[in-house]
N, C-alpha and C positions, 0 to 999 in steps of 0.2 A: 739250253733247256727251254721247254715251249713254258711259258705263262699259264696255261691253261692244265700243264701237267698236273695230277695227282699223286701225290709221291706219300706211299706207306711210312706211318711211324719207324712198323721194323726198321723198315729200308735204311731208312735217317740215321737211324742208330747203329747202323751193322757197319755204314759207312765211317760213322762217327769215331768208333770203337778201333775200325781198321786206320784211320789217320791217326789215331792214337799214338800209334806204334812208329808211324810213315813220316811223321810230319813233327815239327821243333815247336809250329806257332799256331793257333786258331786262325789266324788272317792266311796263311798259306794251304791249310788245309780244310778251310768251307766253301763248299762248292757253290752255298746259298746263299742269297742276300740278307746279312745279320740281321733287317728289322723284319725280313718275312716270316711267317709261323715256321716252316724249315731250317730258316738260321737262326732260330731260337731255339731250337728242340735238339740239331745240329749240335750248338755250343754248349747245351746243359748235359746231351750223352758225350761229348767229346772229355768235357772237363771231368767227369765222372770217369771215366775210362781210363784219365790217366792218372788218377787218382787210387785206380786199381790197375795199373800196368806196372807203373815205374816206382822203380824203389824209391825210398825215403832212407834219408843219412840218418845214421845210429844215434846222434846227439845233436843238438841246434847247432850251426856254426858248423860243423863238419860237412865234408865232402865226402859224395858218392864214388867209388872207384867208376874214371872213363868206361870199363868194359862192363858197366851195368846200366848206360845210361843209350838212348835209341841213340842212331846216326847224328849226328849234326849237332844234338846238345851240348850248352853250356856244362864244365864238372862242376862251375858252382856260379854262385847267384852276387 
């Protein structure tokens, strides 16, 4: 990516939203340098996204069933 590029909010976000789904970790799935304004905008639609993608377990301490959870995720913490 040139340095110089201008890169639309939408954009950031649409990408964000889709690593969501794509991606286990923030560090594997920002294309952008964390302290630049895009990997800041990056990591706050990213974390929001999966925060409305991926399920949440029924009770604290319980486990989500494997086949609700994206590729590569841990079933628990």
């Amino acid at each position: 990516m040139d340095c110089t590029e201008v890169i639309s909010v939408a954009r950031i976000e649409r990408e964000a939203k889709a690593a969501a789904f794509a991606y286990v970790s923030l560090a594997a799935a920002c294309p952008y340098p964390f302290a630049s304004d895009a990997g800041r905008r990056f990591k706050a639609a990213y974390r929001l996204a999966l925060v409305e993608t991926r399920p949440v377990p029924a009770a604290a301490g319980s486990v989500a069933s494997p086949s609700t959870l994206p590729k590569g995720a841990p079933c628990h913490s």
